[in-house]
N, C-alpha and C positions, 0 to 999 in steps of 0.2 A: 520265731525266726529260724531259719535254717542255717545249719553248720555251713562254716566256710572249708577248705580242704588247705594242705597243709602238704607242698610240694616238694620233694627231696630232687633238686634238679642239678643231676652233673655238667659239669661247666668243658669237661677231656682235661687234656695234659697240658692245657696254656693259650694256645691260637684259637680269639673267639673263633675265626673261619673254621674251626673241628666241631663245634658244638652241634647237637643234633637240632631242624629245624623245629622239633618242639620244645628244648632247654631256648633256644631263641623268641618264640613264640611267647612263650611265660615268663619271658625275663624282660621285655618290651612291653608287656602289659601290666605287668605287677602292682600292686598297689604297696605291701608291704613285701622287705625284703629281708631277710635273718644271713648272719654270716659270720663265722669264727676268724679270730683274730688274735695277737698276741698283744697285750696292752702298751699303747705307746706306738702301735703301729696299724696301718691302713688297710693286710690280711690281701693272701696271695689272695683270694674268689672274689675281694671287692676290687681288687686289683685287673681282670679280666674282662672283667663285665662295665670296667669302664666306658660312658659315653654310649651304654645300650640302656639304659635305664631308665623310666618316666621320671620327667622334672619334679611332679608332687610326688613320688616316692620316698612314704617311709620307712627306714632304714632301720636292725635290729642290730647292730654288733655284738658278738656274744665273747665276751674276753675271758680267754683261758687263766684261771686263777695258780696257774703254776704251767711250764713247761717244763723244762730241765735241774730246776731248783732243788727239786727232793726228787731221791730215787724212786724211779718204780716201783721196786722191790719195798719199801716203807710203808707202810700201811697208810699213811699221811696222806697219800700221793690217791689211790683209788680214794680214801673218803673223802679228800678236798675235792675232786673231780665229779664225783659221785652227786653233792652235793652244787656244785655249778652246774652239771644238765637238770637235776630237778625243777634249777630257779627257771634255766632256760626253757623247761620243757611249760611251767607253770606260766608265764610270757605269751607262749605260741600258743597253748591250750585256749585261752581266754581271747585269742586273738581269731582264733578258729572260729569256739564258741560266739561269738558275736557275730559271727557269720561273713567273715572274711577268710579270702583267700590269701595265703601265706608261701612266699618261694624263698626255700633256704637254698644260699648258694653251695654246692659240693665241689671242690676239687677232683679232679679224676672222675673216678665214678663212685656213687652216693653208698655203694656196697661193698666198696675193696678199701679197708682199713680207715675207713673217712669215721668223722666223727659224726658225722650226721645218724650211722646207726647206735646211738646212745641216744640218740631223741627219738628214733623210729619206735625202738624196743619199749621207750614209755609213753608212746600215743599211738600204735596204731591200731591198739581195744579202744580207744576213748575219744577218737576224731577220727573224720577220713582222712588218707595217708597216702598221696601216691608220689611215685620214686619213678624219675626218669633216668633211666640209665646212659653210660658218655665211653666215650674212647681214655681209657686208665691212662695214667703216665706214664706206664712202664711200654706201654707201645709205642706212645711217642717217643720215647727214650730209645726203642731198639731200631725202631726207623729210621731213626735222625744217622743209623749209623751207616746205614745203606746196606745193610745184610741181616735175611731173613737170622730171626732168633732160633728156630728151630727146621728141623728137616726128618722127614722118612719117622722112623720109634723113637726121637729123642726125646728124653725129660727134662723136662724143663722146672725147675724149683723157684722159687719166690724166696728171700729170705728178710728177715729185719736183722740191719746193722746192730738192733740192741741185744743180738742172741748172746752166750756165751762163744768163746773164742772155737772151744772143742765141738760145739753142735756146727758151728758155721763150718768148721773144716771138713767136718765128718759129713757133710750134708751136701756141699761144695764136691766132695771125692764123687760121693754116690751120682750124680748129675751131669744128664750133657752139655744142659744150658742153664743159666745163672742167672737172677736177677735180685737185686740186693736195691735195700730199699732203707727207710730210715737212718743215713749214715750218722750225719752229724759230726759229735764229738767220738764216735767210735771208728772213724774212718781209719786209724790205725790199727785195731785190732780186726777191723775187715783186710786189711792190707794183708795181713799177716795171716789170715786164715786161708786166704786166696794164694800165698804163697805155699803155706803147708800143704793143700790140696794139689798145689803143681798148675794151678791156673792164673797165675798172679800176670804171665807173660800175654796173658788172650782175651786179658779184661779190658773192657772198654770203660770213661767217666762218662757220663751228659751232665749239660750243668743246662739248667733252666731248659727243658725239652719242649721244643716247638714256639719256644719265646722269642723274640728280637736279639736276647744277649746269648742264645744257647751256643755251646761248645760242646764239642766230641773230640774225643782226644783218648790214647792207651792211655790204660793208667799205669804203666809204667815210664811215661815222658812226660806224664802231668806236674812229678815233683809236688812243690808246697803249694802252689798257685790254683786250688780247687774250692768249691762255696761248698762243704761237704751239705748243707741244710738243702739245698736246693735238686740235690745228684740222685746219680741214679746208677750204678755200676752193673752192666747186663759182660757177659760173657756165652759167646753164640755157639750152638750145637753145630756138630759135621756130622751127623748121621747118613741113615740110607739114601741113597739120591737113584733118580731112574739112566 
């Protein structure tokens, strides 16, 4: 019997209408379907792809054995994780092997901080493996605000909310444009790096980017009222212009 392959398909930043037509293609015909989740809940990518799905569609939820619980920094934290993509990867191996095709849903795109490359990195010696790449959320996010992120030599930096406070400042100074990504429970210590750098006055929030509930708003008139899990804080370059 021949191997089945084993789909890493980006979903974009939220509005099935962003999806590329072949993350559509593959999501409408699928037979099994794999997707991360946090336990107790229904997980933003099955969330998206609602109502595109085959009726006999078997479904794989893959529930994160820890989010926020234990620090990063804890050794706990990689070997419990470490050990949840194994089971997961051993699941889709065998689901492969049997010679099924397999579509795992990705948020964003399958390559930009998704968890989907912790499965990639342990099957794609041992099944065939292909990855359809999507429009990130951090586009959606800079879009939604209606002004291009970047212009003429600007740099543009990526950061995660779970940096320390001095890397974010210092990283934030060196940059024309900003994009800050994992806020969460760190959203004040982003606040605060963005003020040190002298950007705090130019930052933009998005909450749910390209969704039905999304908001753009400074984040210095947001105050308390922000989903910090769902956000996206971009801060747009003025560089060369013609």
């Amino acid at each position: 019997m021949s191997a089945g392959t084993l789909h890493g398909v980006g979903l974009g930043p939220g509005d099935p209408d962003l999806m590329s037509v072949r993350a559509d293609r593959l999501l409408r015909s699928a037979r099994h379907v794999a997707f991360f989740r946090k336990a107790g809940r229904s997980g933003q990518a099955r969330r998206i792809v609602e109502g595109m799905l085959h009726k006999d569609v078997i479904e794989f939820p893959m529930e994160y054995p820890v989010t926020t619980e234990i620090p990063v920094t804890d050794p706990s934290y990689n070997a419990t994780l470490s050990d949840f993509y194994a089971s997961c990867t051993e699941h889709l191996r065998a689901l492969v092997d049997s010679g099924e095709d397999v579509v795992v849903l990705c948020e964003g795109d399958p390559f930009f901080f998704g968890s989907f490359m912790h499965l990639y990195t342990r099957l794609r010696d041992v099944v065939p493996v292909q990855v359809v790449p999507a429009i990130t959320g951090m586009s959606g996010a800079w879009t939604a605000t209606g002004q291009p992120i970047t212009w003429g030599d600007d740099i543009l930096t990526v950061l995660m909310g779970t940096l320390p406070l001095e890397m974010l400042a210092d990283r934030m100074v060196q940059s024309d444009a900003i994009v800050v990504m994992k806020i969460g429970r760190h959203i004040e210590k982003v606040k605060s790096a963005l003020q040190q750098a002298g950007k705090f006055e130019d930052a933009w929030i998005i909450e749910y980017a390209s969704m039905p509930n999304q908001t753009v708003q400074k984040l210095s008139q947001a105050g308390e009222k922000i989903t910090p899990y769902f956000s996206i804080i971009v801060v747009h370059g003025q560089g060369r212009r013609p």
